[in-house]
C-alpha positions in Angstrom: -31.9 -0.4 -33.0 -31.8 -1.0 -29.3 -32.5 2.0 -26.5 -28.7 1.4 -25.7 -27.6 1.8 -29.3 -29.8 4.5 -29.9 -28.3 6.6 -26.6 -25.0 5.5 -28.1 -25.5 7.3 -31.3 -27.0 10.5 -29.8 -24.5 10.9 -27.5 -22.1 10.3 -30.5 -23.8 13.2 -32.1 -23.7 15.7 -29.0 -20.2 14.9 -29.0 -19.5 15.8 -32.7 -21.3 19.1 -32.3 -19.5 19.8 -29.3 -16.5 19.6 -31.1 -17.5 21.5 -34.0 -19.1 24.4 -32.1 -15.7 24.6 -29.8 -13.6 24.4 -32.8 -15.3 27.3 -34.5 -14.7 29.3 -31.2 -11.2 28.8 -31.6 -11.3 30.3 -35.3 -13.4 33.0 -34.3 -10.5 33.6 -31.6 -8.1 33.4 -33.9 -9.3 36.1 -36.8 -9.4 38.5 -33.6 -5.7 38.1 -33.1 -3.8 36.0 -30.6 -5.5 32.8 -29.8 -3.3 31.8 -27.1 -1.8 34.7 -25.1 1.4 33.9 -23.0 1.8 37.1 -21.1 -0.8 36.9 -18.0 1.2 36.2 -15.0 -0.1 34.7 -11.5 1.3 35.4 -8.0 -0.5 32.5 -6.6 -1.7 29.1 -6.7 -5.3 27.6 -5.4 -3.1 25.8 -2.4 -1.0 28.9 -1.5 -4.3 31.0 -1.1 -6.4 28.3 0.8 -3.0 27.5 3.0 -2.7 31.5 3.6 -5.9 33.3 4.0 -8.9 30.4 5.0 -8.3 31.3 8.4 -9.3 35.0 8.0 -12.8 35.9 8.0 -14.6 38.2 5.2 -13.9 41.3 7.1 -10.6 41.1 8.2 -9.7 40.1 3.9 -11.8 43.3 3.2 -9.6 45.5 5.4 -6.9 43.9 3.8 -7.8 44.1 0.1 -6.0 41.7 -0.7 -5.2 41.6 -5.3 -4.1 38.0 -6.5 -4.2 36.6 -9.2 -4.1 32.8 -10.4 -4.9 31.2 -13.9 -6.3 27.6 -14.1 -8.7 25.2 -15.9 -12.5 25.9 -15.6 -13.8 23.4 -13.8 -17.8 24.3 -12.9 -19.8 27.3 -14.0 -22.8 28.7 -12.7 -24.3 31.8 -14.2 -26.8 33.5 -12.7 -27.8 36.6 -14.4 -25.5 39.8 -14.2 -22.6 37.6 -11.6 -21.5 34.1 -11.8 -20.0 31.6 -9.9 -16.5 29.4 -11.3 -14.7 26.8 -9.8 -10.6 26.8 -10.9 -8.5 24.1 -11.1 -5.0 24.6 -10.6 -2.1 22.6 -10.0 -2.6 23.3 -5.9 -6.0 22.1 -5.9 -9.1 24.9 -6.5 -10.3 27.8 -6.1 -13.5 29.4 -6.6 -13.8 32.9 -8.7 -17.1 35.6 -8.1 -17.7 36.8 -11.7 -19.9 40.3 -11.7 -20.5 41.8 -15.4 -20.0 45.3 -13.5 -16.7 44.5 -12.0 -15.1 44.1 -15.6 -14.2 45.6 -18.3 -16.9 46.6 -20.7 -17.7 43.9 -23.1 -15.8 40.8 -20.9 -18.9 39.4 -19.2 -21.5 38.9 -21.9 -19.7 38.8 -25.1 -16.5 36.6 -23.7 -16.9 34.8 -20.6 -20.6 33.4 -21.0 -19.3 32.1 -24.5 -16.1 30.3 -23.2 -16.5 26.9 -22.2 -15.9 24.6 -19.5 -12.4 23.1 -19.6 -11.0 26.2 -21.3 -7.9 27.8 -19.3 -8.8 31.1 -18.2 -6.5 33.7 -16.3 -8.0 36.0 -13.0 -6.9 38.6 -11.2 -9.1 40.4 -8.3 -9.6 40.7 -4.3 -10.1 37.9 -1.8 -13.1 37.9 0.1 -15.4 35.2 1.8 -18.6 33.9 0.5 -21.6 33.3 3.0 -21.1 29.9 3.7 -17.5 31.0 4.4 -16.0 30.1 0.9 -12.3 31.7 0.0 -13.1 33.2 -2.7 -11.6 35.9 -5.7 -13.8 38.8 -7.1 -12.6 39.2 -10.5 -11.8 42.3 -11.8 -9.9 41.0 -15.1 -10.6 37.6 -16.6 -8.6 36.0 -19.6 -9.0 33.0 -21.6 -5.0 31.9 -22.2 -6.3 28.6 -24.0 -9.1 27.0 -25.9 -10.1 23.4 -25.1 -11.5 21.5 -28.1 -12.8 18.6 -26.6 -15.3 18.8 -23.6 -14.3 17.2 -20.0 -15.8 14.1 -18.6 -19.3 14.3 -16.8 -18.7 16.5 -13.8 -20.9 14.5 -11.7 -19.9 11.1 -12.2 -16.2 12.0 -13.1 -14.2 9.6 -15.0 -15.5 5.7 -14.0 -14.3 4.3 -17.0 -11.1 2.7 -16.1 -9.7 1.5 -19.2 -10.1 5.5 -20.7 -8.0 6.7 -17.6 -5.2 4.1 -18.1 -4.8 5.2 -21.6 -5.8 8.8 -21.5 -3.9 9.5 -17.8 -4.5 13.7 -18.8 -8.4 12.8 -18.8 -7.9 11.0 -15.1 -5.8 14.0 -13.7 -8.0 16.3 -14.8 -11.5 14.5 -13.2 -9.6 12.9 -10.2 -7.9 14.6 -7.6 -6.6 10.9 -6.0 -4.6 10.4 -9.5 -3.4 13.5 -9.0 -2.6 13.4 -5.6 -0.8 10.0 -5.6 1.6 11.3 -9.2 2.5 14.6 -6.4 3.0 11.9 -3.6 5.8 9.7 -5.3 7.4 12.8 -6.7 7.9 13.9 -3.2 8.5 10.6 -2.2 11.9 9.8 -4.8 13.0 13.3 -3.7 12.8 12.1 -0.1 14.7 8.8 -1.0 17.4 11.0 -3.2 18.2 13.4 0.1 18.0 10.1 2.5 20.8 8.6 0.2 23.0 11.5 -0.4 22.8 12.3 3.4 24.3 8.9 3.8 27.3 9.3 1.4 25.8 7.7 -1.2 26.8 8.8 -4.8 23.7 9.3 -7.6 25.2 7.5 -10.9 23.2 7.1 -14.1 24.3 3.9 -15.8 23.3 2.6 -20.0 20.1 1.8 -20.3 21.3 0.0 -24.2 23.6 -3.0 -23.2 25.7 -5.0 -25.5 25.2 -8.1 -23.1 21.8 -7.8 -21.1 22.8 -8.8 -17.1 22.3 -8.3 -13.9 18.9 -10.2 -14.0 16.9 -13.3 -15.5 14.5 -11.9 -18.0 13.5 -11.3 -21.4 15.2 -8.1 -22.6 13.5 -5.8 -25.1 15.8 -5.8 -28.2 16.5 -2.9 -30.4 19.1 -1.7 -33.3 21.7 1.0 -33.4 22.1 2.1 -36.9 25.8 3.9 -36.6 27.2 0.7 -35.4 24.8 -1.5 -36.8 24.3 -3.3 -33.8 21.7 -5.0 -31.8 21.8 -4.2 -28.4 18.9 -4.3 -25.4 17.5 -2.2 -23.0 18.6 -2.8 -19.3 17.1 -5.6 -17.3 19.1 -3.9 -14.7 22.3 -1.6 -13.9 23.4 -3.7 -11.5 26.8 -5.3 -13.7 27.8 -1.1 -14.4 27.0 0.4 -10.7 29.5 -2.8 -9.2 31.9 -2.0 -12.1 31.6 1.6 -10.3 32.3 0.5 -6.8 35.2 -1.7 -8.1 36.8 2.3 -9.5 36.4 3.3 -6.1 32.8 5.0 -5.3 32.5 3.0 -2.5 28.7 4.3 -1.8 26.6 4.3 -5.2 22.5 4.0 -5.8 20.6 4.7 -9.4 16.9 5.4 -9.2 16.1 4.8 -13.2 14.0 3.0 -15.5 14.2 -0.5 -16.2 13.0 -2.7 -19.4 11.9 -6.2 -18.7 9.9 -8.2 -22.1 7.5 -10.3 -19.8 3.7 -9.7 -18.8 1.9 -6.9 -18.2 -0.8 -6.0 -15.7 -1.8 -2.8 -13.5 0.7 -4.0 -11.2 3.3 -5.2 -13.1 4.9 -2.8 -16.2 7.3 -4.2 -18.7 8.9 -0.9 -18.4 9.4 0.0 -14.2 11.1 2.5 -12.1 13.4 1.0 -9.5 16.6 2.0 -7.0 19.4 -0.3 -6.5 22.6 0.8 -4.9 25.7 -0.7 -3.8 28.3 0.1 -0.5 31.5 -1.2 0.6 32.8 -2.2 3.7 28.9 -3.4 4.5 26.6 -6.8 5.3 23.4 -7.7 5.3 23.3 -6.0 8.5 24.2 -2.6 7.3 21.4 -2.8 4.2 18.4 -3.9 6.7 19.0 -0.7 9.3 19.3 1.3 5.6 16.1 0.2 4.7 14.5 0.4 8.0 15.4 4.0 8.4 14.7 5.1 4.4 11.1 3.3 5.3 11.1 5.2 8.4 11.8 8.5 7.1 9.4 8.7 4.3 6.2 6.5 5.7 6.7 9.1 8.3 6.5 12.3 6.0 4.0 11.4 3.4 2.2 8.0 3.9 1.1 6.1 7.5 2.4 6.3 11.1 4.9 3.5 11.0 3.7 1.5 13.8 0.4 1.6 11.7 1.7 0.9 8.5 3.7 -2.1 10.2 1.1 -3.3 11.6 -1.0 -3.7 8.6 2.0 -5.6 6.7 2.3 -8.2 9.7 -1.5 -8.9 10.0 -1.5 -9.2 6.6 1.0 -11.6 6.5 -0.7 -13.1 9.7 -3.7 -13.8 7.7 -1.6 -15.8 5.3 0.1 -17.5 8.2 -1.8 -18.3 10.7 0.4 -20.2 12.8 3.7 -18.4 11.7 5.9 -16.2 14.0 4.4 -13.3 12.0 0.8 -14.2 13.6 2.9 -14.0 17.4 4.4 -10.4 16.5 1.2 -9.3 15.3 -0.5 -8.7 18.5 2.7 -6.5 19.6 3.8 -4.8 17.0 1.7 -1.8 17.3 3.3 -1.1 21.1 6.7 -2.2 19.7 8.2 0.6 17.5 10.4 -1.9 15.5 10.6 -3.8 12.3 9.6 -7.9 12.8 12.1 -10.3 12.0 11.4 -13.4 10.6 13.8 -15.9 9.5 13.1 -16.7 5.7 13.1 -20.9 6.4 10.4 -20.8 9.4 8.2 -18.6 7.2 8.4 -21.1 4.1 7.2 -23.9 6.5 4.2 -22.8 6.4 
């Protein structure tokens, strides 16, 4: 057996006793009562403490005695004789906890805490205070583990590099990486920011069939399935286009859907046979109309959560410069950044070259 396969096989082994020794935990828990408590409450999150109190120094949150509390993953755990250190994760972000066997309850620090495990979800509740190196931080006066975690977290050092186990475990990836996490938080707040743009307009919110008789309003495969009552075949959408025009023709002259699609075709990390997409339709509107929508939906959103526009145009035309050297994209380039407007090419110049 090679060094590799021999690592392989111990760290196969570490793995399994991990398992075990965490799953005999959970019985143990479980024989004492309620493994999974649901009644610890938190006032606050990691982001909402950071966002409020970093700016106060250590005296100023010690005349205030501030009590939170906050409950979260354990995420790093460094004990260090009678007080310990913990790092929580939280949907906000973290937030670091000051553990001292004499600030809790009898019992809590030696025969719970040091046996819980990292990953497990624990509940806190204590004062605010600063560390020496200026940390916000909470000194724990009750601790609670709400729930057990049976299998151990990705190395904490090298986080999770394997990108094949964070496509098909996506939990494992927002757990180790806060840019996963981030950028799931970022297009929630940006389709909320399109959904107020659009009803701020007078557009209308529809939700049309996703299973069509006829697949339309596209050229692609469809993905086929069977309804059993009917017993019929039908497809899931390609698009909603033929049933949001059907819409405008009953008189909503301003409709949009933002919904899934289903398209049988190829798949890659940038192109899903199943996709989110908006389309909408108006009345009494050209091509004209659509472009200053767009312009301003880009505008408003780029704005609030992405890029300066001027940068993030600027990027998209010397990035199309760089493709086309000699097109009028490459003359606009130079400018754009002063001009505060969209570029506008004409589609037959640009397929010149």
């Amino acid at each position: 057996m090679s060094e590799r396969e021999t690592r392989g096989a111990n760290e196969a082994i570490d793995f399994n006793d991990e398992l075990r020794n965490r799953r005999e935990k959970l019985a143990a828990l479980r024989q004492q009562g309620v493994a999974f408590p649901n009644d610890f409450r938190r006032d606050h999150t990691s982001d909402q403490l950071h966002e409020e109190f970093d700016a106060k120094d250590n005296q100023e949150l010690e005349s205030l005695n501030i009590e939170v509390s906050v409950a979260g993953r354990m995420m790093t755990r460094r004990i260090m004789g009678k007080a310990s250190f913990v790092t929580l994760q939280d949907v906000g972000g973290r937030i670091q906890l000051y553990v001292a066997r004499d600030s809790l309850p009898e019992g809590v620090y030696n025969d719970q805490f040091k046996k819980w495990d990292l990953g497990d979800i624990i509940g806190a509740r204590g004062t605010l205070f600063k560390t020496q190196t200026g940390e916000l931080s909470i000194h724990c006066t009750e601790l609670r583990l709400l729930t057990k975690a049976l299998r151990p977290l990705p190395d904490k050092f090298h986080g999770l590099q394997d990108q094949e186990v964070r496509y098909r475990q996506r939990y494992l990836d927002l757990i180790a990486n806060d840019k996963s996490r981030q950028t799931f938080v970022v297009r929630s707040k940006i389709l909320a920011a399109i959904r107020q743009f659009m009803v701020a307009r007078g557009f209308m919110e529809v939700e049309t069939p996703m299973m069509q008789v006829i697949p339309g309003g596209a050229s692609a495969r469809p993905f086929i399935t069977h309804h059993n009552a009917l017993d019929l075949d039908m497809y899931l959408r390609i698009a909603p286009e033929l049933y949001l025009k059907r819409l405008v023709v009953g008189g909503f002259e301003r409709v949009f859907e933002i919904n899934r699609n289903f398209r049988n075709e190829g798949i890659s990390v940038r192109h899903n046979p199943e996709f989110t997409m908006m389309e909408l339709y108006m009345a009494y509107a050209d091509y004209h109309d659509l472009i200053e929508l767009t312009e301003s939906l880009f505008r408003t959103w780029h704005k609030r959560f992405l890029v300066p526009l001027k940068s993030l145009m600027a990027s998209m035309c010397l990035i199309s410069a760089n493709r086309l050297k000699n097109s009028p994209c490459a003359k606009q380039s130079k400018n754009i950044v002063q001009k505060p407007i969209w570029p506008t090419w004409i589609i037959l110049m640009l397929l010149k070259h």
